[in-house]
N, C-alpha and C positions, 0 to 999 in steps of 0.2 A: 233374547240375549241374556238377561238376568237371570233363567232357570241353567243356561248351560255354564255361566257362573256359577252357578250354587254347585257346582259338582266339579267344576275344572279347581275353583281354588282351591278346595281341601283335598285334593287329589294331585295337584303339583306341588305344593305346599309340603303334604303325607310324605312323598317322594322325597324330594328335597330337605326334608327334613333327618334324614337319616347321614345325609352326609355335615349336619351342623355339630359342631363337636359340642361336648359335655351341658354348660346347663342355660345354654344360650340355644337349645332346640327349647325348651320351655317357653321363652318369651316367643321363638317363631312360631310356636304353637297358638299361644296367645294370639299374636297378630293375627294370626292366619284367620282364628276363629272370629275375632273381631270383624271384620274384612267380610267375612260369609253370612255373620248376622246384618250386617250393613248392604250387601246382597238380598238376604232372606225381606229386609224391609222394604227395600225398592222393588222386589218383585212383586209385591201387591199391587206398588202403582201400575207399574206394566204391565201386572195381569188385568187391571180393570179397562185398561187402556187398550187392551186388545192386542198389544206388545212383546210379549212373554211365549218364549217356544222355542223351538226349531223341529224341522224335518230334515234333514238329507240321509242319502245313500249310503248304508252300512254292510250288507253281506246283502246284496244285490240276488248273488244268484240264488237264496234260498227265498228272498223277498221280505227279507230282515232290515228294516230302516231305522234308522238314530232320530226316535222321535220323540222328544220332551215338550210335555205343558204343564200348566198348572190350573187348577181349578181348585175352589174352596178348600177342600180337603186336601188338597196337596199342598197349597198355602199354608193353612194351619198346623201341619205338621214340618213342615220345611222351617218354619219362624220356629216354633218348639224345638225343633235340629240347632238352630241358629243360635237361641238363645241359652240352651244346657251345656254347650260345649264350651263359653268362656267361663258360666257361672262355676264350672267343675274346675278349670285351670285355675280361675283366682283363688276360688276358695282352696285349691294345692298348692298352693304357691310357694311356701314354706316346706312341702313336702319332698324330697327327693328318692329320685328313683333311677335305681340302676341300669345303664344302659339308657340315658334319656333319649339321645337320640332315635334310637329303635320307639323307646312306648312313643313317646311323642308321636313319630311317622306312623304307629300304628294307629293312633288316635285319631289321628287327621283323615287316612284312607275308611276307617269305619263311618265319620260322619260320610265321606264322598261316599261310599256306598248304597247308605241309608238315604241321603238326597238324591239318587239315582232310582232307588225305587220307588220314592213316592210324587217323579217325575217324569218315570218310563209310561209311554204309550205305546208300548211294541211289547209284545210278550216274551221274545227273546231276550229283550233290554233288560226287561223287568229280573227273568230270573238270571241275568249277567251280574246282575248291580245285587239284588240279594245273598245272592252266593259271593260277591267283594265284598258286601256288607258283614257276612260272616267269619270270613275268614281272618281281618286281624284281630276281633276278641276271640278267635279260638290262641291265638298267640299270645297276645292280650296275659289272658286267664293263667294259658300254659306257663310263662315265663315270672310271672308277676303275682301269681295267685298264690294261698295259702298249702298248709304243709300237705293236706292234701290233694293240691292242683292237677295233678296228671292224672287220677283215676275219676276226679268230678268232671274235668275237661273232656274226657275222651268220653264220657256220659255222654254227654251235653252236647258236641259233635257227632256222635252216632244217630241221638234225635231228630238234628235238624235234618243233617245231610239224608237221613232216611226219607224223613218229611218233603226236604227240597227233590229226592228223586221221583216219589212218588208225583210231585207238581210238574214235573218234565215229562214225565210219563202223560198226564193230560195234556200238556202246551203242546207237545207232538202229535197228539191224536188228533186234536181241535186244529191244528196246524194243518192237514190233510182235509179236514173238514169243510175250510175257508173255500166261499163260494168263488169259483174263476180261478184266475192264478194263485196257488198257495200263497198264503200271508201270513205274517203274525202281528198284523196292525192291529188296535185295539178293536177299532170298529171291525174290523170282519170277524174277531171273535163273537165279538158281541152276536152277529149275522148268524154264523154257524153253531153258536150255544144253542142259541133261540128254536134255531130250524129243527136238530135233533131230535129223536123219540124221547119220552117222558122217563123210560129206563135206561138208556145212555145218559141223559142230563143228570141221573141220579149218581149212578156210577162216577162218572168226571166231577160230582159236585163233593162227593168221599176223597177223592184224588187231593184237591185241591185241599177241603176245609183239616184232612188232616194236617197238611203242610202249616197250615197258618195256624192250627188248632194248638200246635206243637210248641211256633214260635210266639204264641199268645204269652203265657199257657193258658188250655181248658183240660179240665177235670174229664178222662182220667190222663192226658199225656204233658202231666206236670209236674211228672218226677224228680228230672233235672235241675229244676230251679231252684230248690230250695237251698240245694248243696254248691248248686254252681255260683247263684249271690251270695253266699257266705264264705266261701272260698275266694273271692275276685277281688283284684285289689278295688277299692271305694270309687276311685274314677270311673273304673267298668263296670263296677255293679250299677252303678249309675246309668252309663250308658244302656246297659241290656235293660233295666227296668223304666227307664221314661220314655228311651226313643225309640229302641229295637223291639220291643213286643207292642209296638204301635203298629210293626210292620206288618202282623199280623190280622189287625184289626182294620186297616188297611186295604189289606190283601182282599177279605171277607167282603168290606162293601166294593171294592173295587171291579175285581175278579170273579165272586161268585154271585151277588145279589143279580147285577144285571144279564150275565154271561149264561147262567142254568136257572131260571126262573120257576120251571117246574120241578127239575130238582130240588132245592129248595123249596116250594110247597110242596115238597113230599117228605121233607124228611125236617122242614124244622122243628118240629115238636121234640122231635129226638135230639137235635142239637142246642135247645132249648130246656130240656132235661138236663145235658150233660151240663152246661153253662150254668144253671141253678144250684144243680149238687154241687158244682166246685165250689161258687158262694160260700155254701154254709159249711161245707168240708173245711177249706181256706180259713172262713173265720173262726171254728171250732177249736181246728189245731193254732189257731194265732193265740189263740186266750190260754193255751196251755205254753205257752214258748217262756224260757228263764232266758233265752237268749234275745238283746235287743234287734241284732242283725236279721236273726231267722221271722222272728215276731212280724218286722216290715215284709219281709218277702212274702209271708205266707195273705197277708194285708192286699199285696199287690195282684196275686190270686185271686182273693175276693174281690176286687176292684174290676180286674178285668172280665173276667166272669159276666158282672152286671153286664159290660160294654157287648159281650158278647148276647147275651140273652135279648139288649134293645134291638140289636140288631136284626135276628131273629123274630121279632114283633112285628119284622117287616110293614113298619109305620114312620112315617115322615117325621114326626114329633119325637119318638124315640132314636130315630136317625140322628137326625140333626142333635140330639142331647150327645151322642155316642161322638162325635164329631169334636163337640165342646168340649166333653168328658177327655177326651185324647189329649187335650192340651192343657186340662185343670191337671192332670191326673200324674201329668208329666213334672209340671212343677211344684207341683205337693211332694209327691214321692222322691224328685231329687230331693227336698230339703230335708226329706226325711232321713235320707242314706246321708246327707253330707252332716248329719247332727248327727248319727251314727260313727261316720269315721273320725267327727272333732274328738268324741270320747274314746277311740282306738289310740290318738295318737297323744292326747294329753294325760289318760289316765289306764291308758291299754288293760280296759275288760268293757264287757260288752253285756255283763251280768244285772238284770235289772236289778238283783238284789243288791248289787254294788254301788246304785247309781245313788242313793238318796239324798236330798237337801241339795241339789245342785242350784234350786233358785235361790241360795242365799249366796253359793261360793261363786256363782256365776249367773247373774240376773239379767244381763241384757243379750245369753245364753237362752236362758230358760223363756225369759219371752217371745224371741223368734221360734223355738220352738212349740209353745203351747201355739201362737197361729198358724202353724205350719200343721200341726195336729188337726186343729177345729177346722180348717180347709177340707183334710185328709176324713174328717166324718162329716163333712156335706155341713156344716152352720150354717145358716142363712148370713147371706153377707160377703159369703167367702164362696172365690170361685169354684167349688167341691160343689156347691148347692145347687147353681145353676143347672150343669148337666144331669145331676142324678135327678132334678127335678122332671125336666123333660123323658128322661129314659125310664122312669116311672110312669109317668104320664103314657106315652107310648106303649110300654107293658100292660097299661090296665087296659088300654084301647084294644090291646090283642085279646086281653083275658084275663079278669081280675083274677082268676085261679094263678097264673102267672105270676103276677105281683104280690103276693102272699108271701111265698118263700124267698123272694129277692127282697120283698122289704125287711124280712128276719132280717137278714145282713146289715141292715143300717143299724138296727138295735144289735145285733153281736160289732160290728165296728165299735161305736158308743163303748161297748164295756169295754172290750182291749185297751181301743187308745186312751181314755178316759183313766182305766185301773193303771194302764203302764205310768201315763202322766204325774197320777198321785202319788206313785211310786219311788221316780226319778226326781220329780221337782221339788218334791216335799219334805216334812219331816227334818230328821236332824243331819248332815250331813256324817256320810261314813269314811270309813277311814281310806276310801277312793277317793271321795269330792272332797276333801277335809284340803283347803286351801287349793282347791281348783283353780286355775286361771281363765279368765273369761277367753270371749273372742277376740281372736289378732286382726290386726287391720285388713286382711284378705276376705278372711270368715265374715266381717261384718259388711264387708259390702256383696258380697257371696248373699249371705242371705238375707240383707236388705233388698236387693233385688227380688227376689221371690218372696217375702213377705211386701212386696209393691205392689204384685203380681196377683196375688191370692185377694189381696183387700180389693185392689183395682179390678179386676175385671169379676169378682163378688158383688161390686155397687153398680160397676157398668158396664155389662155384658155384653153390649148391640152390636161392637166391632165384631169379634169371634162370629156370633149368631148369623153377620150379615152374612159373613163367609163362608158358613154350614152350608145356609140357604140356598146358595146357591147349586151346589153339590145334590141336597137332597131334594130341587123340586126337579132337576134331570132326572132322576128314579123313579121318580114317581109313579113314572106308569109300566115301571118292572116289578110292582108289588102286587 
């Protein structure tokens, strides 16, 4: 019951929201998400409970079934869904936006989409709910984004949807595959991956890993992003950088670890290439960035990247960190976009050379951010450390030659956010922070909650980890 909650509220709600007039879609916004994180928590107890799911008949005659559960990984990104979508409304709360009822209702239907995919056991469902999950940040973006939003937007659309066709193009092929009655239940995927010759599985494992490779991103189809989060208004950049290229990551261990098994040993070394040169590509050009906005995007590249590469390592240890990492990485990076949009809207520039002496004009400012930073370069302490720890770990297990160049990235992170830090916080205030105003009472319980987040599950990790666990000792034996 609790998982097909997780998808009906923000999806009648989404709805329903477009008919709320002016800025009382805001607070239904609010409730709604409230309501779905108070969902995303009970469904843990009912998944452990054995409670959590459903099956019935969806498109019968093609053998299409409305089949949601949850397992670790689905849990842990479902709570991450749960918990970024109020942290975003409060900390905007003061902000308005045109057309609320539209963003609002668009807001709502992206998380419903996004909880639908990392809920689907049907392969139909799956790419039903990812393509709903797409479609209101393509409107999103369009309507609400910067002066150049309709030429980065229809970028950024062309990607996925090419991506998402090419993944239909395998769900149909695998779909004919399904041993007995055609299916698209997870498990007969899984059946008909397996069975396949060694060069089909390769082929369908291209299919798929672009699609997800796209909505990660991985170096080289991450062109998109850079333009599309700097163009998006701050709630959506948000949304595409914590929850939506989760889906991806997602998608990977979901859909391709277990599904093409030999595909995947044939070809991860090469996707294990690409995954490393993004790394250090990503953090290269982040160290060059005058812009605060583009600097975090290019950051969230190098981040992903690692996730990809652990995965790759096809090791439990590195699994299971990629799992953890999915939900440090999520509430690192929002705090990092929403310390981004506070300086858009109090002091509109985004110029690090603009930014300096802000811990004097605004200290209890500059402190959420600098731990929201030291999370964001793995500290010890701070939930950033846990997963990269493990996904190192798992890397070297594959090949210390492996962990060489993905550990460069933790030393190029270190100097970015480090150099940005000293930059923005210090020194003497300019004639941008010169009488800055701290944070409003949205902002500071905005990111008091994820600085709760970061320290807390930094000291005591066991919750998340139990969750992993569970997810990656099922794989185990697809490695």
């Amino acid at each position: 019951m609790w998982t097909v909650l997780l998808i009906l509220i923000p999806l009648i709600t989404g709805l329903a929201a477009f008919f709320i007039p002016g800025k009382a879609a805001k607070s239904w916004a609010l409730g709604s998400s409230l309501v779905t994180l108070a969902a995303a928590c009970f469904s843990i107890s009912g998944s452990l409970h054995g409670t959590s799911g459903a099956d019935v008949s969806w498109i019968s005659q093609i053998g299409s079934r409305f089949t949601v559960s949850l397992d670790g990984m689905g849990l842990v990104l479902c709570l991450l869904n749960g918990v970024v979508f109020p942290v975003v409304f409060i900390a905007n709360w003061k902000k308005d936006y045109q057309r609320p009822s539209s963003f609002y209702g668009l807001m709502l239907l992206a998380q419903a989409g996004m909880m639908g995919v990392f809920t689907a056991m049907d392969a139909l469902l799956f790419y039903a709910f990812w393509e709903l999950a797409l479609i209101p940040v393509y409107f999103l973006c369009s309507f609400w984004g910067g002066d150049r939003r309709i030429r980065v937007t229809f970028k950024f659309f062309v990607y996925t949807f090419l991506g998402s066709l090419l993944m239909l193009a395998g769900i149909i092929y695998l779909y004919f595959q399904t041993p007995g009655a055609p299916s698209f239940s997870y498990a007969a995927f899984v059946l008909a991956g397996r069975a396949l010759p060694a060069a089909v599985q390769g082929g369908l494992f291209w299919l798929f890993f672009v699609a997800f490779a796209v909505k990660m991103p991985v170096f080289p189809f991450h062109t998109w992003q850079p333009d599309t989060y700097e163009q998006s208004p701050t709630p959506v950049t948000i949304i595409l950088s914590a929850v939506m290229v989760k889906m991806g990551v997602f998608g990977l261990i979901r859909w391709v670890i277990p599904v093409f098994p030999e595909g995947v040993s044939h070809w991860s070394n090469v996707a294990m290439i690409l995954s490393v040169t993004g790394i250090i590509y990503a953090s290269v050009l982040a160290i060059r960035q005058g812009d605060l906005k583009r600097l975090v995007a290019y950051s969230s590249i190098a981040h992903v990247g690692l996730m990809s590469a652990a995965i790759f390592s096809r090791n439990p240890i590195g699994l299971e960190g990629v799992i953890f990492q999915m939900f440090s990485h999520g509430i690192t990076i929002t705090g990092m976009w929403l310390i981004v949009g506070i300086f858009e809207r109090k002091i509109r520039t985004r110029r690090i050379t603009d930014l300096g002496g802000v811990a004097r004009s605004a200290p209890a400012m500059a402190i959420a951010f600098m731990i929201i930073c030291l999370g964001h370069i793995a500290l010890p302490l701070t939930n950033g450390f846990v997963g990269e720890f493990l996904m190192f770990t798992g890397l070297y297990q594959f090949s210390p030659w492996a962990m060489v160049p993905a550990g460069l990235a933790v030393i190029l992170v270190a100097v970015y956010i480090l150099n940005m830090l000293q930059r923005v916080l210090f020194g003497i205030p300019g004639e941008h922070t010169r009488g800055m105003a701290d944070l409003g009472a949205g902002e500071y319980i905005a990111l008091g909650i994820l600085v709760a987040l970061i320290i807390g599950f930094g000291v005591y990790p066991q919750p998340l980890l139990d969750l992993a666990h569970g997810t990656t000792s099922s794989l185990v034996a697809y490695f």
